[in-house]
C-alpha positions as a printed NumPy array, in Angstrom:
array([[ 99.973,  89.898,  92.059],
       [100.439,  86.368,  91.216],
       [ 97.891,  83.568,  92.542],
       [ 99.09 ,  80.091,  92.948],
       [ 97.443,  77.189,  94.914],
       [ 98.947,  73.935,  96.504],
       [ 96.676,  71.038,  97.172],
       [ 96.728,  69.995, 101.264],
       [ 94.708,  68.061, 103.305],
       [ 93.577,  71.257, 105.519],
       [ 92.128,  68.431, 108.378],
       [ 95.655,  66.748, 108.781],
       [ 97.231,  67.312, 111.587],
       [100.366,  69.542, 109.915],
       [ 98.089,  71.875, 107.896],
       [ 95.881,  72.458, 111.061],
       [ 99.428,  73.146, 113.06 ],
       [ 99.751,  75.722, 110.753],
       [ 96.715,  77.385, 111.544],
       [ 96.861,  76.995, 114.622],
       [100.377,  78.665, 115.496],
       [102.087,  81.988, 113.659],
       [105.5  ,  80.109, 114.323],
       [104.762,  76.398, 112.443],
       [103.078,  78.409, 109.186],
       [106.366,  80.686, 108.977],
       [108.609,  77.942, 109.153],
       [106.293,  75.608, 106.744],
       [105.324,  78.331, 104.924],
       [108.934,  79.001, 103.138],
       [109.18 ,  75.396, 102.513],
       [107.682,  72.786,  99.927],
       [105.059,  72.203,  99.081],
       [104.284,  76.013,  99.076],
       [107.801,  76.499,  97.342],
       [109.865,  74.182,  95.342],
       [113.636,  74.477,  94.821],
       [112.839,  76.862,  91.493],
       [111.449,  79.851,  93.693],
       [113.15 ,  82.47 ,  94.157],
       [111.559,  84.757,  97.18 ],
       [108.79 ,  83.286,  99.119],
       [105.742,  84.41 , 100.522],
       [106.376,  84.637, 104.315],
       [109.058,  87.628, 104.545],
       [111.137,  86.559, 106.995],
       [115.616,  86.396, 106.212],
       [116.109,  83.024, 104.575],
       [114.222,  81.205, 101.634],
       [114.967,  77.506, 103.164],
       [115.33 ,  76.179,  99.846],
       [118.004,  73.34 , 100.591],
       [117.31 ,  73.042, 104.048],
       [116.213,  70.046, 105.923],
       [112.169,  70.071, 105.752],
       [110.5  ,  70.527, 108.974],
       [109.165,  67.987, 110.49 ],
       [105.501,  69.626, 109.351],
       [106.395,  70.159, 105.895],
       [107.943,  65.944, 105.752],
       [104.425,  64.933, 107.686],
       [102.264,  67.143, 105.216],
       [104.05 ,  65.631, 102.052],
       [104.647,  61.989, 103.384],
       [101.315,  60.866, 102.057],
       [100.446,  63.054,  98.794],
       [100.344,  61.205,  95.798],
       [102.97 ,  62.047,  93.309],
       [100.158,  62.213,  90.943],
       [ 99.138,  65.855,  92.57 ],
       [102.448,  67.454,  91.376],
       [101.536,  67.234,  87.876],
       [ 98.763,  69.146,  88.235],
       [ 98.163,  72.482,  86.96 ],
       [ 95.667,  75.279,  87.657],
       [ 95.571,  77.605,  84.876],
       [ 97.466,  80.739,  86.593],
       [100.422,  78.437,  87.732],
       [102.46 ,  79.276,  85.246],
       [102.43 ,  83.531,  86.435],
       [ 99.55 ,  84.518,  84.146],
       [ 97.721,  87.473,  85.894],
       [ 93.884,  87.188,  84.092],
       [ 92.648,  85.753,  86.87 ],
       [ 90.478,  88.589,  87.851],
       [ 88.718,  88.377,  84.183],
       [ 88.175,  85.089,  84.617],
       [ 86.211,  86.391,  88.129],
       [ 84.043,  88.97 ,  86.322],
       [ 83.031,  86.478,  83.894],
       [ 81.926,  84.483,  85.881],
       [ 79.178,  86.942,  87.028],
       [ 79.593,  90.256,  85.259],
       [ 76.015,  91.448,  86.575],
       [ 77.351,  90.82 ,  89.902],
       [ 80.675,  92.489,  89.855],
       [ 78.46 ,  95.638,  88.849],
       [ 76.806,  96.182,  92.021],
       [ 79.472,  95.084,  94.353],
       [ 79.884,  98.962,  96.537],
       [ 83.008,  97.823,  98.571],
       [ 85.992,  95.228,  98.428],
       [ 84.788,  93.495, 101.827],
       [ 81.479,  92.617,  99.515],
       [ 83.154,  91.602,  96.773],
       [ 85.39 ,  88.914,  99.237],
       [ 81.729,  87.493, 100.073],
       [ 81.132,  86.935,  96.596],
       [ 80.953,  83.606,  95.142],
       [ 83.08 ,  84.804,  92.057],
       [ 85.718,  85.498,  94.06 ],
       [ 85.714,  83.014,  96.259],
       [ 85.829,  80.775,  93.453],
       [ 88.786,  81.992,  92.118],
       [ 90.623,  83.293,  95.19 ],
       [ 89.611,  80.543,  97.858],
       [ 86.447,  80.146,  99.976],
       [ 87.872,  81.383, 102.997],
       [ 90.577,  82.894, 104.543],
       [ 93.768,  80.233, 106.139],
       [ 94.402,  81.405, 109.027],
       [ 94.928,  85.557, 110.556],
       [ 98.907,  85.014, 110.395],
       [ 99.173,  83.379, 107.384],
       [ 99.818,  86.8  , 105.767],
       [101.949,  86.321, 101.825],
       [104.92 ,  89.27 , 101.275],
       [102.716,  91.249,  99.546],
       [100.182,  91.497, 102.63 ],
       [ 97.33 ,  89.434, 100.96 ],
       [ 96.021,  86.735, 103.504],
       [ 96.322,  82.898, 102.307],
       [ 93.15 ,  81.658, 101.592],
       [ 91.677,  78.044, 101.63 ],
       [ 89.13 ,  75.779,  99.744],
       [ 87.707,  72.251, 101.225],
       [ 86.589,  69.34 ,  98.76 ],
       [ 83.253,  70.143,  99.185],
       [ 83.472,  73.682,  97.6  ],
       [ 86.262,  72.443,  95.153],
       [ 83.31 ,  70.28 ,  93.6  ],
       [ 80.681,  73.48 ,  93.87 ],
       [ 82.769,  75.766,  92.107],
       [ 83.451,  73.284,  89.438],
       [ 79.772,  72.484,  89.585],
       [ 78.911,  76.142,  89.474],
       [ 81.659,  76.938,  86.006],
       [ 80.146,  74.336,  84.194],
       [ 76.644,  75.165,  84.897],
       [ 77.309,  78.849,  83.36 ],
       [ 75.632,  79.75 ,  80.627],
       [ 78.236,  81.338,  78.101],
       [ 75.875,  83.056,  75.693],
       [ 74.458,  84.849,  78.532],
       [ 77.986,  85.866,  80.093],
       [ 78.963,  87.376,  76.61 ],
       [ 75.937,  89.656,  76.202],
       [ 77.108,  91.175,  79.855],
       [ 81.135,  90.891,  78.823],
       [ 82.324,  94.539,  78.503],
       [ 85.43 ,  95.45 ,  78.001],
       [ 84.573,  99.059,  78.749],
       [ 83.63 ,  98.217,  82.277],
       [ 86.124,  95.442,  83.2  ],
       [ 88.994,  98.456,  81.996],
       [ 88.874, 100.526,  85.102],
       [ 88.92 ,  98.248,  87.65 ],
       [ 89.643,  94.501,  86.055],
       [ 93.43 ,  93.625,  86.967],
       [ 95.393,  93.275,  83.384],
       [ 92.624,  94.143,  81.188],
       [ 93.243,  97.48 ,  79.365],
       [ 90.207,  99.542,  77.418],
       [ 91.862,  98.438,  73.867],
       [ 91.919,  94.614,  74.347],
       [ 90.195,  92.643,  72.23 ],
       [ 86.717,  91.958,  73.572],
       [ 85.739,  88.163,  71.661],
       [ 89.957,  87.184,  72.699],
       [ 89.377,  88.501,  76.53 ],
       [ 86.054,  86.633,  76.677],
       [ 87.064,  83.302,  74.938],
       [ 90.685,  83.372,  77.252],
       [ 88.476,  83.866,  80.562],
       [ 85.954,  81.406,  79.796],
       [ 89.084,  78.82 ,  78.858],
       [ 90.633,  79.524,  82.267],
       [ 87.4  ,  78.857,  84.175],
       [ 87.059,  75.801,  82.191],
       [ 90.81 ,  74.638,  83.164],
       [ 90.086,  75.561,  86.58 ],
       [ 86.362,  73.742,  86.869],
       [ 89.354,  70.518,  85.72 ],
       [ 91.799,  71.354,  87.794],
       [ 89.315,  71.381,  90.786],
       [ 87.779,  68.232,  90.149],
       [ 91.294,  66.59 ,  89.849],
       [ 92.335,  67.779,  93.195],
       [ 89.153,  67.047,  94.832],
       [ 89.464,  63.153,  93.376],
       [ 92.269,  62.723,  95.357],
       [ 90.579,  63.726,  98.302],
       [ 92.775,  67.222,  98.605],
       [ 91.675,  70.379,  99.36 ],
       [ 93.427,  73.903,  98.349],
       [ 95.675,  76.494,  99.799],
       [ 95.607,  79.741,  97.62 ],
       [ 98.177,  82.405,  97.814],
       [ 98.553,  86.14 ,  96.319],
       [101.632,  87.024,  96.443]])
């Protein structure tokens, strides 16, 4: 799975379209801003990829007011890294313990965090079956609020490696345990950054697993 997330404005009328009806989000959905001309597939699994088509007109209303200065903007899994789950365990690894069932887990802070806050909408479904999930402002600034509060020295006396290597997406039971810990806590950093950023703009976040 990859995770990517594209800053929206999810009260404006086009993003709210696209939660409203299954047939705007899989016309939008294969279009910028949730692809640019570099992708190859796309997350909506219908025939066609619509890279060089005309936009919709949701997809021109949706990008006819972001700030150019949103595109530069990076969270730290856009460029395909797949740690993101460490970076969830660390950020409660008591937590992730006593979770009995995914549907819990989903509740969780941690993931939401990482994953988005909530899910986008019931159709907006990626190609690998994972629903799109959102994030307002408001819990954009929490979650940064939340990674910067954390208390590192505590998090590394609960870090295992052992634990994380049955069930921790891309960690493996011979990784390094002080290079795993330092990488996850640098990505929650970058993403406590990249959250603020967004937020300053007065954006909220789609988040996809695809």
């Amino acid at each position: 799975m990859d995770l990517r997330s594209v800053p929206v404005r999810l009260n404006s009328e086009p993003v709210r379209a696209m939660r409203r009806d299954a047939e705007v989000w899989e016309t939008a959905s294969w279009q910028p801003p949730f692809h640019s001309d570099s992708d190859s597939d796309s997350d909506a699994g219908s025939g066609s990829d619509g890279i060089g088509e005309p936009l919709s007109e949701t997809n021109q209303a949706m990008l006819a007011d972001r700030p150019s200065a949103l595109d530069t903007l990076d969270g730290p899994w856009c460029s395909g890294a797949r740690d993101y789950e460490q970076a969830e365990y660390a950020l409660d690894p008591a937590a992730y313990r006593q979770w009995d069932d995914y549907e819990e887990r989903e509740r969780s802070l941690p993931y939401r965090i990482i994953h988005g806050d909530r899910h986008f909408a019931d159709h907006a479904v990626s190609g690998q079956g994972m629903l799109w999930r959102c994030s307002a402002r408001a819990f954009l600034i929490e979650a940064a609020d939340t990674i910067e509060a954390l208390d590192e020295t505590s998090i590394r006396r609960e870090f295992s490696i052992r634990e994380m290597a049955p069930g921790v997406y891309k960690t493996r039971s011979d990784d390094d345990e002080d290079e795993t810990f330092a990488r996850a806590m640098n990505n929650l950093r970058w993403l406590a950054r990249y959250y603020r950023d967004v937020a300053a703009h007065g954006y909220d976040l789609i988040v996809i697993s695809y």
